[in-house]
C-alpha positions as CSV (number, residue, x, y, z in Angstrom):
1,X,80.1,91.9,114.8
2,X,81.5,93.0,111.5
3,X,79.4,92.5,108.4
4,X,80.5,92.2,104.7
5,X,78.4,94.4,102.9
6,X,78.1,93.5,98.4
7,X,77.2,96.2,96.4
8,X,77.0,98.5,92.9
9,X,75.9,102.0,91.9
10,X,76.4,104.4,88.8
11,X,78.6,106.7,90.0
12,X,77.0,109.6,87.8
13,X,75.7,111.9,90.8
14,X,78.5,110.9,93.2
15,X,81.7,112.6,94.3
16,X,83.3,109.2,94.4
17,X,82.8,106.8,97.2
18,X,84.8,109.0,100.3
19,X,82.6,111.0,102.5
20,X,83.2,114.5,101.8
21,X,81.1,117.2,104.1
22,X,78.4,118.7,102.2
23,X,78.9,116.5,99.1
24,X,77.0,113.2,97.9
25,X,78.8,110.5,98.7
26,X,78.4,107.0,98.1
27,X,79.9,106.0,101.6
28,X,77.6,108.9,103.0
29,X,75.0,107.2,101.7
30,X,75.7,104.1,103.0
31,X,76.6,105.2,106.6
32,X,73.0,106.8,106.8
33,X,70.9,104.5,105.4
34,X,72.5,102.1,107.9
35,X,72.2,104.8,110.5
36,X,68.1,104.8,109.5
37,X,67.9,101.2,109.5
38,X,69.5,100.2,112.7
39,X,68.4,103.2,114.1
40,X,71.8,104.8,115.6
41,X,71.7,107.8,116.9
42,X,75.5,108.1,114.5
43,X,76.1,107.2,111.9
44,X,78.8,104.1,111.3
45,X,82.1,104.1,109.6
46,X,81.7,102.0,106.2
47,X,85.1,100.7,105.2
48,X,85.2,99.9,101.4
49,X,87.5,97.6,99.3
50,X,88.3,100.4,96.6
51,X,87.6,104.0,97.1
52,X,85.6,105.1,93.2
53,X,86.8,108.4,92.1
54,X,84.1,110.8,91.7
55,X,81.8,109.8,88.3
56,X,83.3,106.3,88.9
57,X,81.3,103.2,88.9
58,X,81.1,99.9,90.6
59,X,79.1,97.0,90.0
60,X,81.5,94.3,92.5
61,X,82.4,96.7,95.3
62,X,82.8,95.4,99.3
63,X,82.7,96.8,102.0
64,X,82.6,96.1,105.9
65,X,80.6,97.3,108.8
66,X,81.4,97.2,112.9
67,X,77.7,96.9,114.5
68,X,77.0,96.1,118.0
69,X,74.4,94.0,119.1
70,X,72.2,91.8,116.9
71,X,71.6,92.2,113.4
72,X,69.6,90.0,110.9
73,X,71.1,90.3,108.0
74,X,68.2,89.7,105.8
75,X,66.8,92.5,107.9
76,X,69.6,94.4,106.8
77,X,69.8,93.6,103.3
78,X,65.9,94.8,102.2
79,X,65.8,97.5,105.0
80,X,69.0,99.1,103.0
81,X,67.8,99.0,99.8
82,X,64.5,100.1,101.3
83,X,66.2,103.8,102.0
84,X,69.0,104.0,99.7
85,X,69.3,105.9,96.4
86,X,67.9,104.4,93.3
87,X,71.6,105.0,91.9
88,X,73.1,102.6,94.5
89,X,72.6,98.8,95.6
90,X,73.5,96.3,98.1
91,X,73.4,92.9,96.9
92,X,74.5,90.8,99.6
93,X,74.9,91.1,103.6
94,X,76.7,88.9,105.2
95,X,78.8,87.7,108.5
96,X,82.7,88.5,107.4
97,X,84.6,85.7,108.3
98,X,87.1,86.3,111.3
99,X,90.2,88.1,109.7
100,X,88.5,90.0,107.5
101,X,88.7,93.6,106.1
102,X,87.4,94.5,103.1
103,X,90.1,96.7,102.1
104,X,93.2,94.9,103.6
105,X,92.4,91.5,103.4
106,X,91.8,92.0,99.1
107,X,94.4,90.3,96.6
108,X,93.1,92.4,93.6
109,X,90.9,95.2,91.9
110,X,88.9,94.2,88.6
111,X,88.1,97.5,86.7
112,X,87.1,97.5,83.3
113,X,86.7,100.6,81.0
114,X,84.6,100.9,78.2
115,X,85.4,102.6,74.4
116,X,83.2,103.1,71.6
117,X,85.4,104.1,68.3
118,X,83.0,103.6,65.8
119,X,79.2,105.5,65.2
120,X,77.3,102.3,64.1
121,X,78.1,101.1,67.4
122,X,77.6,103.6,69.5
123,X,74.0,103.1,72.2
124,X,73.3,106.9,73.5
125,X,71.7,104.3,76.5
126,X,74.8,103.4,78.0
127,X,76.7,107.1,77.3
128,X,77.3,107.3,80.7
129,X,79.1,104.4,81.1
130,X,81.0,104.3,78.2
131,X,83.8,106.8,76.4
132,X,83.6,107.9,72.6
133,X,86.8,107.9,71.1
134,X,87.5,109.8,67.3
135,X,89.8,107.7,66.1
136,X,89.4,103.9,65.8
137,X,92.0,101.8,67.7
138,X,94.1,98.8,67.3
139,X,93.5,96.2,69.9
140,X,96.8,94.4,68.9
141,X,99.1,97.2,69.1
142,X,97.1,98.3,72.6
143,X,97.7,94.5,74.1
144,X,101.1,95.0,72.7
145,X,101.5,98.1,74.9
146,X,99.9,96.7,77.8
147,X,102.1,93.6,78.2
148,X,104.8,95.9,78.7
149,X,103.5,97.5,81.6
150,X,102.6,94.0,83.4
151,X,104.5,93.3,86.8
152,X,105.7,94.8,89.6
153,X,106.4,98.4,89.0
154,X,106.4,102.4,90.3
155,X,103.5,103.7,89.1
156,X,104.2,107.2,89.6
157,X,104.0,107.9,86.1
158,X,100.6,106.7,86.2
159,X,99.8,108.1,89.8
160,X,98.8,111.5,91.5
161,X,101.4,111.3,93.9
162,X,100.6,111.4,97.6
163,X,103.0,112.7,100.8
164,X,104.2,109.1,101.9
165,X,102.0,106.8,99.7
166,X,103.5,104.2,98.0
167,X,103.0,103.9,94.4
168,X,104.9,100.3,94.1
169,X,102.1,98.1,92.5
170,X,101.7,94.9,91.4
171,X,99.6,95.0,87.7
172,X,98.4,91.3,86.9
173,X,96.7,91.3,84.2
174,X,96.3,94.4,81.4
175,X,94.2,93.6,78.3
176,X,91.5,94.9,75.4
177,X,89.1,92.8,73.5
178,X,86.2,94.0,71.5
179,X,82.9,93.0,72.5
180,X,80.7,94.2,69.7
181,X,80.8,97.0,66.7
182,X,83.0,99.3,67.7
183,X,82.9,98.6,71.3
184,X,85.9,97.6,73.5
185,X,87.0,96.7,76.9
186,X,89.9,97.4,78.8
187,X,90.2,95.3,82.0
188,X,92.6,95.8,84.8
189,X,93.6,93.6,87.2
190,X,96.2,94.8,90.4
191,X,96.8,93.9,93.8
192,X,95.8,97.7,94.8
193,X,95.8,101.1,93.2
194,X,96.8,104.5,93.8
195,X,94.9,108.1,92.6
196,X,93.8,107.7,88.6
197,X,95.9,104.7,87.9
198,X,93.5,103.1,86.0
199,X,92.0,105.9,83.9
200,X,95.7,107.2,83.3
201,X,97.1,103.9,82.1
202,X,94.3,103.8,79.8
203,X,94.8,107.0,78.7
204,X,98.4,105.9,77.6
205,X,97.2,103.2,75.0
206,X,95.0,105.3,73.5
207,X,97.5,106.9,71.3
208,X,99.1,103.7,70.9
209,X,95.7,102.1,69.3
210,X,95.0,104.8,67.2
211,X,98.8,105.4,65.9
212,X,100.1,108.7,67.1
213,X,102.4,106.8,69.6
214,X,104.5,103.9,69.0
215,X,103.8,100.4,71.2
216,X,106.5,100.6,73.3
217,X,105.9,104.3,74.5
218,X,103.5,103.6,77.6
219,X,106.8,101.4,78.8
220,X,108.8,104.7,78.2
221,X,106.7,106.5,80.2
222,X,106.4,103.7,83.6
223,X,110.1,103.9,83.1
224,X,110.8,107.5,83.8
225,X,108.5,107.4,87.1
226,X,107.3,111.0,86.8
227,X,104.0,112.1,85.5
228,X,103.9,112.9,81.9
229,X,101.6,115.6,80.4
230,X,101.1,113.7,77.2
231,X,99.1,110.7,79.5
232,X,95.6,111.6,79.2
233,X,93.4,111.2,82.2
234,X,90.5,109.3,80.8
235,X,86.9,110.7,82.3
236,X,85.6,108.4,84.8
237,X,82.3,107.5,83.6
238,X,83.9,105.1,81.1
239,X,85.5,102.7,84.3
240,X,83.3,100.5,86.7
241,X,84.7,98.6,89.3
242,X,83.6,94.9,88.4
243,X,85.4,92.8,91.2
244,X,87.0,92.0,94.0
245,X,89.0,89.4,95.2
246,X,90.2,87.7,98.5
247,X,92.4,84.5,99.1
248,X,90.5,81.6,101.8
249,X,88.8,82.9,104.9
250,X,92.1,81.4,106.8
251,X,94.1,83.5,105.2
252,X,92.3,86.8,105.4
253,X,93.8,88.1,108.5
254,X,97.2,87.5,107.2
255,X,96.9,88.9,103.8
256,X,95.3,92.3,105.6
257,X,98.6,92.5,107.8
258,X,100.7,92.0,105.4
259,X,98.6,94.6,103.2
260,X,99.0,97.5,105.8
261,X,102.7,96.5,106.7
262,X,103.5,97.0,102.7
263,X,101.6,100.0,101.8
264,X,100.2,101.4,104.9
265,X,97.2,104.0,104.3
266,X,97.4,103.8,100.7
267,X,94.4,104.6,98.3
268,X,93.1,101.9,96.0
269,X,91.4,103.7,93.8
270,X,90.7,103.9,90.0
């Protein structure tokens, strides 16, 4: 039986969600609280929808779980949250419908990151969530910049480039709005992801907002399909991973085949 598995955590403490031997891991985590709670003598592979970079986090992730035998997922549910972490949280456990996979079968990642470029707005209670910038920024000349970067592209200039990875994505939606005094929001919307995507493209409005780089530079950069040392990686603690989303239960299995036959084992990750 698989089971869809909803959840969050601050990715703070975490080397990202990938189990890594001797490191803290937020699918380690996961694998043996399930391990305690079902009481397996191994643990179980968790497969995720997006795999966090370390520092990371996620308030919409999914993931799914093979279990033989019965389970109650109610059971399930309180029994996880019983042993887990205090920095991690399922919210939902559920029967995935036939088809599914929650990394395959996904049509899009929702990041968002968070900037503070002004002192009277800054709240030292949500530092770790959100980045400090020195300079304050233009949210019309950053939306400027992000249009141009909306499509179909390569990536690679916005990509730690893996042996036989793809780095072809599709970017649907790339936009800033302020929320508050001198807060803003950056969300992100693409079918998948590859290594620092998010954080790098980002990094490339940055300069844009504040002025040292013209609008149209970011598109200079997608165009020459090579990493460029003036991007900035943004630190991850700014970017949470608020959604994701999947097309009608009928069409699950056919999206995730489609998925694998396009990018094969390719990381989705922000």
């Amino acid at each position: 039986m698989r089971w869809r598995i909803d959840l969050k955590y601050d990715g703070t403490a975490f080397h990202g969600w990938a189990r890594q031997e001797g490191l803290r891991t937020v699918q380690g985590a996961l694998e043996e609280a399930i391990r305690v709670v079902l009481r397996l003598p191994e643990p179980l592979t968790v497969t995720c929808a997006g795999r966090t970079d370390t520092g990371v986090h996620a308030r919409g992730q999914v993931a799914h779980v093979d279990v033989e035998g019965a389970v109650k997922p109610l059971r399930l549910l309180r029994g996880l949250n019983g042993v887990l972490p205090e920095d991690v949280a399922v919210t939902a456990v559920t029967a995935a419908p036939d088809g599914f996979d929650a990394r395959f079968s996904a049509l899009a990642r929702r990041y968002v990151y968070r900037l503070c470029d002004d002192a009277a707005g800054w709240d030292p209670l949500t530092r770790g969530h959100v980045l400090r910038v020195g300079r304050p920024i233009d949210v019309v000349r950053m939306n400027a910049a992000a249009a141009g970067l909306l499509g179909e592209h390569d990536f690679a200039a916005f990509c730690k480039k893996r042996e036989g990875a793809s780095t072809v994505r599709a970017l649907l939606e790339f936009s800033w709005q302020r929320t508050g005094v001198g807060q803003l929001e950056g969300t992100v919307i693409a079918d998948a992801f590859c290594h620092s995507m998010v954080r790098a493209l980002v990094g490339s409005m940055i300069p844009v907002g504040d002025g040292r780089r013209e609008v149209d530079w970011p598109a200079a950069v997608l165009a020459g399909k090579v990493r460029d040392s003036a991007v900035s990686v943004l630190p991850a603690h700014g970017l949470t991973l608020e959604e994701v989303r999947y097309p009608a239960d009928d069409e699950l299995a056919a999206r995730a085949l489609q998925a694998r036959q396009v990018r094969g084992e390719v990381h989705q990750r922000g």
